[in-house]
N, C-alpha and C positions, 0 to 999 in steps of 0.2 A: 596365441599363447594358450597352449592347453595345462592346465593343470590336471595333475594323475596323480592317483593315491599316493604316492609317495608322500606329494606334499601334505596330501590331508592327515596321512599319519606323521608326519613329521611334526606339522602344528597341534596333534593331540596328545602326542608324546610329551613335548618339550610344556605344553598345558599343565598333564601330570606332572613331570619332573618338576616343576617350577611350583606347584603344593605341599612338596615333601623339603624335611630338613636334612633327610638322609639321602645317599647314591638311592638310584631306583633300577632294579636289576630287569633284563628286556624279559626272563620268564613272567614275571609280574604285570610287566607293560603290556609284553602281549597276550596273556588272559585276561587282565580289565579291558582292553581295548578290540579284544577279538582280531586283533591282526597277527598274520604268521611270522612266527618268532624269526628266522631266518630272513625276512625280508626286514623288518622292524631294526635287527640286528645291523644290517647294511646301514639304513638311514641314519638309526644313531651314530654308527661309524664315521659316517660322509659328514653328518653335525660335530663330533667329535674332532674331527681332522681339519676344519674350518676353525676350530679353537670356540664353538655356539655353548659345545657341552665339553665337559671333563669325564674322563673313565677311571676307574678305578677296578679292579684285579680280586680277587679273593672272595670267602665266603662272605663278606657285608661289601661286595664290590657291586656297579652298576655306574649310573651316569648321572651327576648333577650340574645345572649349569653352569658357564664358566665365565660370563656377563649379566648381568641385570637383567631383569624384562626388558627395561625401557631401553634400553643398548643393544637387544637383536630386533633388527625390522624383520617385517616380514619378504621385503625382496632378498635378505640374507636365507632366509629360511626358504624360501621357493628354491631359490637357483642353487644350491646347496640340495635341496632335495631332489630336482632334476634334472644337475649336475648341468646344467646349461642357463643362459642368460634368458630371461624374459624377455620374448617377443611377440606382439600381433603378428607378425610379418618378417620372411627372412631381412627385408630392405628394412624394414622399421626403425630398426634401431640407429641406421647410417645419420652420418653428420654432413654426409653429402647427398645432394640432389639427383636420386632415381642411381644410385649404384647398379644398377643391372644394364646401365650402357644408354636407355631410352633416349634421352637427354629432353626435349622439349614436348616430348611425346606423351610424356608419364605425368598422370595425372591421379593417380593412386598415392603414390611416394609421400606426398605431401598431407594427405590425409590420416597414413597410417604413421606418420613419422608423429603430428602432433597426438595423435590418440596412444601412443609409444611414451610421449612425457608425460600425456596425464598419469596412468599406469606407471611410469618408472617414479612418478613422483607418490602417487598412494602406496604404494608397496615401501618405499624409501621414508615415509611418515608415518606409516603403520606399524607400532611396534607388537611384542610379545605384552606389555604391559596391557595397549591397549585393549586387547583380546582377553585379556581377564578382568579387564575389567568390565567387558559388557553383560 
């Protein structure tokens, strides 16, 4: 599972947004945060369209959030950011044993499949909450 800027700006947006009482417009986000506006733009969008964050239109328009901290994990926020599921390993995440056909052969499957739950469960317990509060 790699994580790529997306997600880091996606978790340091939604950090800001969740400071403020008002929408927070992306020209602002992305001069505090030194990220390019147009890319920033996309993430919040992809947040937005998962229902993470709310948009709002106009000259006092931007984006505030649209659940709690403690009600976005952060595996909402990853896979939302990079628009795919969190995985060590294409098999990892499989509910069956060695999906790529091996059958008794494959002895990886079962390694990455448990390091897959640990991982699907820290990200599934780790909220927005947590992250501010450290």
């Amino acid at each position: 599972m790699l994580l790529t800027k997306a997600s880091e700006y996606a978790l340091l947006s939604l950090i800001m947004i969740s400071q403020k009482n008002t929408p927070q417009d992306v020209d602002t986000l992305s001069n505090q945060l030194g990220i390019s506006k147009s890319f920033l733009a996309k993430i919040l969008q992809a947040l937005a369209k998962e229902n993470i964050l709310s948009s709002f239109k106009g000259a006092h328009g931007g984006f505030m959030l649209t659940r709690k901290p403690e009600d976005i994990t952060l595996k909402m926020i990853v896979e939302c950011a990079e628009k795919k599921q969190t995985m060590v390993f294409e098999c990892s995440p499989s509910t069956q044993k060695c999906p790529g056909g091996k059958g008794n052969f494959c002895r990886v499957w079962p390694v990455l499949n448990k390091l897959q739950t640990k991982i699907d469960q820290f990200l599934d317990n780790m909220t927005l909450k947590d992250i501010l509060e450290v």
